[in-house]
MILUMSE-267441 format. One line per field, with one value per atom (N, C-alpha, C, O): residue number from 1; residue in three letters; x, y, z. Coordinates in steps of 0.001 Angstrom, whole numbers, always signed. Atoms other than C-alpha are relative to their C-alpha. Layout:
<rs>
seq	(NUM	...)
type	(ALA	...)
xx	(X	...)
yy	(Y	...)
zz	(Z	...)
</rs>
This chain:
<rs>
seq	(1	1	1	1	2	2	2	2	3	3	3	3	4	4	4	4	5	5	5	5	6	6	6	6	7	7	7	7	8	8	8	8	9	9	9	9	10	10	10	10	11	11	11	11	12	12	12	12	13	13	13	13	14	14	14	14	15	15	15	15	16	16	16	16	17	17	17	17	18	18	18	18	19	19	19	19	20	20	20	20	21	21	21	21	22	22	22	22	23	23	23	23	24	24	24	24	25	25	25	25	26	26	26	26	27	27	27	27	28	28	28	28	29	29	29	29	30	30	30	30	31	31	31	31	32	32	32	32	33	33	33	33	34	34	34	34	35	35	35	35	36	36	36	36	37	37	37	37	38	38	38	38	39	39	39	39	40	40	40	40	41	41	41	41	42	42	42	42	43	43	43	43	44	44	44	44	45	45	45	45	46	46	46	46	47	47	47	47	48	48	48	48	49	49	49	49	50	50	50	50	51	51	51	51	52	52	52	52	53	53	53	53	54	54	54	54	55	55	55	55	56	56	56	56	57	57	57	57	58	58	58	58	59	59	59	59	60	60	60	60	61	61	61	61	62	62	62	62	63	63	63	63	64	64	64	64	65	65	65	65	66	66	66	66	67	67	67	67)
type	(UNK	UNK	UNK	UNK	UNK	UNK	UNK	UNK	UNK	UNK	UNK	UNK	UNK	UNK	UNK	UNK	UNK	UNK	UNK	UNK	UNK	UNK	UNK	UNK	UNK	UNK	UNK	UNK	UNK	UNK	UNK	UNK	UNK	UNK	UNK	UNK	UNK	UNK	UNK	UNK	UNK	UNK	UNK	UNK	UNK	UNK	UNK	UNK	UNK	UNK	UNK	UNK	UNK	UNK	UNK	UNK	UNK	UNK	UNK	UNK	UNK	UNK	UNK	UNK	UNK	UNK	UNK	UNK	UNK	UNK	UNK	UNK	UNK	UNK	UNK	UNK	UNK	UNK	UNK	UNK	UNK	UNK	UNK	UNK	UNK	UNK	UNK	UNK	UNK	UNK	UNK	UNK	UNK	UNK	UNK	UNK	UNK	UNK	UNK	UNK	UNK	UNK	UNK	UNK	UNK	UNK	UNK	UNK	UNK	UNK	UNK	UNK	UNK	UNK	UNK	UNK	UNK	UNK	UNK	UNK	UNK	UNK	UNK	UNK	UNK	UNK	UNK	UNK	UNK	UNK	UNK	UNK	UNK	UNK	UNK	UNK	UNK	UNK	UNK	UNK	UNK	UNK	UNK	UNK	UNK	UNK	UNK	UNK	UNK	UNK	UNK	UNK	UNK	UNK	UNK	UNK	UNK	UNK	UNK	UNK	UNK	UNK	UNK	UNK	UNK	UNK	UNK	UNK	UNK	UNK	UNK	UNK	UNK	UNK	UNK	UNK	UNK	UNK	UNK	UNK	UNK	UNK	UNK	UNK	UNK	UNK	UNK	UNK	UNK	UNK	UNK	UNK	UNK	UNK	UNK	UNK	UNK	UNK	UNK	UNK	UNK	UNK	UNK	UNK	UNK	UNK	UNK	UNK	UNK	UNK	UNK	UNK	UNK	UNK	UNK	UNK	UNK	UNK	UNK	UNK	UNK	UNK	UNK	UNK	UNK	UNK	UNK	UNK	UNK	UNK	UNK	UNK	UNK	UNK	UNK	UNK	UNK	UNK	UNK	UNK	UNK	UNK	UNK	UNK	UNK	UNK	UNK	UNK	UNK	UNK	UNK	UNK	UNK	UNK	UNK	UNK	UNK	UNK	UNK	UNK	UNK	UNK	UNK	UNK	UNK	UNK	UNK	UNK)
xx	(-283	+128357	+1089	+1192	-951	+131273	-184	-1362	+409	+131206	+847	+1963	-689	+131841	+844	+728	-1090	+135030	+332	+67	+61	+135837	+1399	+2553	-1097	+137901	-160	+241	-76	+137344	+1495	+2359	-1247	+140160	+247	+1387	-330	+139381	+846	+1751	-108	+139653	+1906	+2848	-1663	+143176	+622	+1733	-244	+144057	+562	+1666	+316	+142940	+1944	+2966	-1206	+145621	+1137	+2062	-1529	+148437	+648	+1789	-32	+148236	+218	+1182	-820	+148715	+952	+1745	-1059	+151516	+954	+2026	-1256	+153344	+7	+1153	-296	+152512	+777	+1832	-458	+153665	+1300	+1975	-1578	+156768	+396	+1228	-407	+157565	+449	+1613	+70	+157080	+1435	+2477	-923	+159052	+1292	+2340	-2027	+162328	-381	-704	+74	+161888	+254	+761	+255	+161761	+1314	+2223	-905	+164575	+1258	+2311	-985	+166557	+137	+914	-340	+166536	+217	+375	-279	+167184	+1928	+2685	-1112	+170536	+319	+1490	-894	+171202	+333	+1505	+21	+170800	+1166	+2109	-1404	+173058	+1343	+2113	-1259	+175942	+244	+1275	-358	+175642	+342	+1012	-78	+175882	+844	+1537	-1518	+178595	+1021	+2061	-1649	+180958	-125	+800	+143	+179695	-383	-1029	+1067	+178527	+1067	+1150	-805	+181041	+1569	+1821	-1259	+185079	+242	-656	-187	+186799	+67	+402	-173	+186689	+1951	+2347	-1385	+190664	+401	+1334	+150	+190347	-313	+408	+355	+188445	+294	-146	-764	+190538	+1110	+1625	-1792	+194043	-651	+59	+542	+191670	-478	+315	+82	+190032	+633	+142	-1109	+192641	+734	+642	-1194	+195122	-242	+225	+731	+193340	-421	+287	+965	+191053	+1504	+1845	-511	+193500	+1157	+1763	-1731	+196926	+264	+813	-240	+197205	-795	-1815	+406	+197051	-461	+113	+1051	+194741	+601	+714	-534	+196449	+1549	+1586	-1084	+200272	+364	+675	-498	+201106	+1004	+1027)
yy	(+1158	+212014	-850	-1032	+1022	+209592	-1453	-1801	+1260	+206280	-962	-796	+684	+203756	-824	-1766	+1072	+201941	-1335	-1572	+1302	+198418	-383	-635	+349	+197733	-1356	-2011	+1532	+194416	-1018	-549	+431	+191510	-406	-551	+180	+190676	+1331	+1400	-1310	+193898	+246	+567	-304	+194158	-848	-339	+1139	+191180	+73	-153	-506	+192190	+1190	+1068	-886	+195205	-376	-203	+708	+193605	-747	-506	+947	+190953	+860	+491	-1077	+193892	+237	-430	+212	+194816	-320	+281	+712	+192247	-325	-438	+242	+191435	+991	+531	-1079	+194903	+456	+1249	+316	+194276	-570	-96	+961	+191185	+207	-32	-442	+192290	+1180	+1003	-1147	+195764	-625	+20	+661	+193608	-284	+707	+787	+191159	+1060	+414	-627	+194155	+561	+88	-888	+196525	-1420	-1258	+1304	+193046	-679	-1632	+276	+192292	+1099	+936	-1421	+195794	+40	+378	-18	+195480	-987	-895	+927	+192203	+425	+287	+54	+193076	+1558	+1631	-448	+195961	+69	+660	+817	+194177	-445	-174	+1123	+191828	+887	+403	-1160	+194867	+599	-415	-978	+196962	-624	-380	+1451	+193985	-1461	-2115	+1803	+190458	-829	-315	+478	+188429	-1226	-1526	+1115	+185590	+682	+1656	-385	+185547	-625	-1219	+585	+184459	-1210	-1547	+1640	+180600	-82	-622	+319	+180962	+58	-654	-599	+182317	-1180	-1787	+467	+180463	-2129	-3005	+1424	+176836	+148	-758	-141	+178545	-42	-509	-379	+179375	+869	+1762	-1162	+182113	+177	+1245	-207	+182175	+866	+2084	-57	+182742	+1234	+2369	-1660	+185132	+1059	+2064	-733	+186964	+749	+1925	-678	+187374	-455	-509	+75	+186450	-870	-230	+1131	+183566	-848	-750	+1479	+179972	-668	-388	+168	+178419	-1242	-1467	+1142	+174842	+83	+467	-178	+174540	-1621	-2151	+879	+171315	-591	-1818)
zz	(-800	+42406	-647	-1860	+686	+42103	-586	-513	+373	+40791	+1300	+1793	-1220	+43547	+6	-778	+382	+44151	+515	+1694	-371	+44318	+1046	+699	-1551	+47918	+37	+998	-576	+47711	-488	-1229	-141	+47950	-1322	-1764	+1469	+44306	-1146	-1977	+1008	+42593	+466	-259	-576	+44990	-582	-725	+414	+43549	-1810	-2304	+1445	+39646	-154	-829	+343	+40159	+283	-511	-252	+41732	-1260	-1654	+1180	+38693	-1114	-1784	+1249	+35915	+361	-304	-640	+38001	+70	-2	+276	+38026	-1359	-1792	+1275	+34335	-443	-881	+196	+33606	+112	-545	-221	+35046	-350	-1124	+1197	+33542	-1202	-1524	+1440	+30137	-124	-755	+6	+30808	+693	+670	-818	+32749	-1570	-2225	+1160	+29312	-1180	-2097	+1201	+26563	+609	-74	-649	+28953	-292	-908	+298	+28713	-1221	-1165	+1475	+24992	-164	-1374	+391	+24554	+103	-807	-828	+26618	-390	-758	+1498	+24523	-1023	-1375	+1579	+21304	-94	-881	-100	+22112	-2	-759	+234	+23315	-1029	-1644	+1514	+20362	-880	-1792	+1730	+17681	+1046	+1128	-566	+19867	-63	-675	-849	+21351	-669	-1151	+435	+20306	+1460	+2373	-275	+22045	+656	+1847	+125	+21630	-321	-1029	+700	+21605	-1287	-1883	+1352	+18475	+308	+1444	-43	+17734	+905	+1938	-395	+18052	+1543	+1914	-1376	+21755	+818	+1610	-528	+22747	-41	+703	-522	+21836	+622	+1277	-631	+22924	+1995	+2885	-1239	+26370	+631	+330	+147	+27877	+1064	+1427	-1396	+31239	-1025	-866	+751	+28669	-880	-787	+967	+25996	+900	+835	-290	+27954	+1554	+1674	-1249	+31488	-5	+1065	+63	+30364	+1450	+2347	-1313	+33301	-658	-1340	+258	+32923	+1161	+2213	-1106	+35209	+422	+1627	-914	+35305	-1195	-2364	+766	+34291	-47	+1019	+329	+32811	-582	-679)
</rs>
């Protein structure tokens, strides 16, 4: 004989709620993963210098306002 199962709106409830914890956690761990990557491949940040000359200018060679 089987053991009998719980259909009720709680128990539906109970599993949905791992679920989504389960997901949470796994986006959150899959997403520091995919940080901490970048940061040790590329950085994270441009150089200080870059980033006072501008990043129009560094990053896409165009100046955004011409004064």
């Amino acid at each position: 004989m089987t053991a009998a199962k719980d259909y009720s709106i709680w128990g539906q409830f109970i599993i949905q709620a791992k679920a989504v914890g389960l997901t949470a956690v796994w986006s959150g761990v899959v997403a520091f993963v995919a940080y901490k990557l970048v940061d040790l491949t590329n950085g994270l940040r441009v150089p200080e210098e870059e980033e006072r000359e501008g990043l129009d200018v560094s990053s896409h060679g165009e100046a955004a306002y011409r004064m």
